[in-house]
N, C-alpha and C positions, 0 to 999 in steps of 0.2 A: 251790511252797511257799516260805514266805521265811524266808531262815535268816538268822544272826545275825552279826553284824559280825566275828566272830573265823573264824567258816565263810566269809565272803565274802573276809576278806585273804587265807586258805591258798587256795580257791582262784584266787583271781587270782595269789596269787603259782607256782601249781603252771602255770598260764600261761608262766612264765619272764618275767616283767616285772617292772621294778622297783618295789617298792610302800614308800612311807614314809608313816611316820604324822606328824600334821603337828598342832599347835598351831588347835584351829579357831576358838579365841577370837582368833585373829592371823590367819589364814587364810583362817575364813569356810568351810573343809572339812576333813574329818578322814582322808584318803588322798589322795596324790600320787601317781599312779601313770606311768611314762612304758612307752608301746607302742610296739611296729614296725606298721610296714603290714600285718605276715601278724598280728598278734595283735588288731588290733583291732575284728572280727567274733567271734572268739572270747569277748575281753573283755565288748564290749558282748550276749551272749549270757548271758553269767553272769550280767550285773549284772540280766538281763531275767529272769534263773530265780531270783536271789536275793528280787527283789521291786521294783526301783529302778525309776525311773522316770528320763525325761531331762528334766534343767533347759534345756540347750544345747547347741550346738555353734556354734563359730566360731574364728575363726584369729589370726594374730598374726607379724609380718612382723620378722624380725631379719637382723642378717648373716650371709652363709654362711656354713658350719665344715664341717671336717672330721671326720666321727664315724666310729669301725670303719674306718678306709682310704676311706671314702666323703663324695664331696661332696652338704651337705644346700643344700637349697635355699632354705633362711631363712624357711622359713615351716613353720608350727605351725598344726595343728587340734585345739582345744581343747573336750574336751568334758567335763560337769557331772552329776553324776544324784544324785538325792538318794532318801528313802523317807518313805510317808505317813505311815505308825506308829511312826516314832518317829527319832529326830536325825541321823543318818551321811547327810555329805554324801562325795563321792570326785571327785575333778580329775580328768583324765585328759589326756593329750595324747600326740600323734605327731607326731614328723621328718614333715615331707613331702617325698618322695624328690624327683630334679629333675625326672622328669616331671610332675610336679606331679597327681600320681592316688595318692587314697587310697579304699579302701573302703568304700560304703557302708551307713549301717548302718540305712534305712530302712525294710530288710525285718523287721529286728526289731523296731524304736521307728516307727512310722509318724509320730510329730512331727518326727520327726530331717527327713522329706523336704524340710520349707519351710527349714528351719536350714541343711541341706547347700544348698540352690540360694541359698539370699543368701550364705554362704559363696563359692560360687563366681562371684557377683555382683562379690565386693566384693574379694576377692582371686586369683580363679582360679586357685583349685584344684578338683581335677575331682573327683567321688564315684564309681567302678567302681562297675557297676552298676546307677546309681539309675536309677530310669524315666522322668522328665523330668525333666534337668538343663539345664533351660531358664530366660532368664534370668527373676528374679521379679520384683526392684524397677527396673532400668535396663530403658533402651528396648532395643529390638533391633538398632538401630543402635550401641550400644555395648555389645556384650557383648565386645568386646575393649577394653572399658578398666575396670581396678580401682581406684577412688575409695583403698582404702585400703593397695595398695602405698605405700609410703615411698622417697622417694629413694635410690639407692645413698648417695651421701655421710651424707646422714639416718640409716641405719642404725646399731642399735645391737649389740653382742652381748647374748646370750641372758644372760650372767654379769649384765649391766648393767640388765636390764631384770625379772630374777627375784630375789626376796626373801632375806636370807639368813636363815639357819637362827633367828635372834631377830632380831628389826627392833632397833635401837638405840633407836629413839624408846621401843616400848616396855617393854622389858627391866623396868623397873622399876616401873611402872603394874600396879597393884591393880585390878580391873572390882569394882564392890561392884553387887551385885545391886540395882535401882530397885525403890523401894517407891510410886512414881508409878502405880502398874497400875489 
């Protein structure tokens, strides 16, 4: 049954995850949610009972940090799910720990399974779980190399590379609805 954007923040926030609501004329999504590794089978379980459907998954490579006394490993998997009937999109992303193994969530989203293995093509990170995490787009003779790691020196932090809470450029830009249609 698909319940309504104010039932789907409680519960993802009764998750224990951070959930902010986010400007989606700026954003392009209207929840930011950030997960742990243990939360995001649960997560993606809700979004699967509330009605959502997955836009994406894929990752995104920054400098290490340190989060909770633990060291992350600079990379992020990001994933998107939106609904047929009507507007609520939701961001989602998870730390990925250093052994670079997150969750897969194929079992519930069966599109996730092609997302999760070019993910792991492109960055290697691993999906627990999935059933063939084989490479999809590189040959086989390079499934140990990631086209879209970045150099260490390259690397940027997470602060430098994420939006802050109003873009300056638009802070003051009006959107007038097109009458173009």
């Amino acid at each position: 049954m698909m319940g309504t954007y104010e039932n789907f923040k409680t519960s993802v926030t009764n998750l224990g995850v951070d959930v902010t609501e986010t400007d989606f004329y700026q954003r392009g999504y209207h929840l930011d949610v950030v997960l742990t590794v243990n939360t995001v089978r649960k997560f993606a379980q809700t979004a699967y009972d509330q009605g959502f459907y997955l836009v994406f998954v894929t990752g995104f490579h920054v400098l290490p940090e340190i989060k909770a006394g633990i060291k992350t490993s600079g990379l992020e998997v990001v994933y998107q799910f939106a609904m047929f009937d009507r507007l609520c999109r939701v961001k989602a992303r998870v730390s990925v720990p250093e052994d670079l193994t997150v969750p897969s969530i194929c079992h519930i989203y069966q599109g996730a399974n092609w997302h999760e293995r070019e993910t792991r093509d492109f960055y290697g990170i691993r999906f627990s779980d999935h059933p063939n995490l084989e490479p999809l787009l590189l040959c086989e003779e390079d499934k140990d190399y990631h086209p879209l790691l970045k150099e260490e020196k390259k690397l940027k932090s997470f602060e430098e590379v994420s939006w802050p809470a109003q873009h300056p450029d638009m802070a003051d830009i009006q959107i007038e609805p097109s009458s173009d249609v």
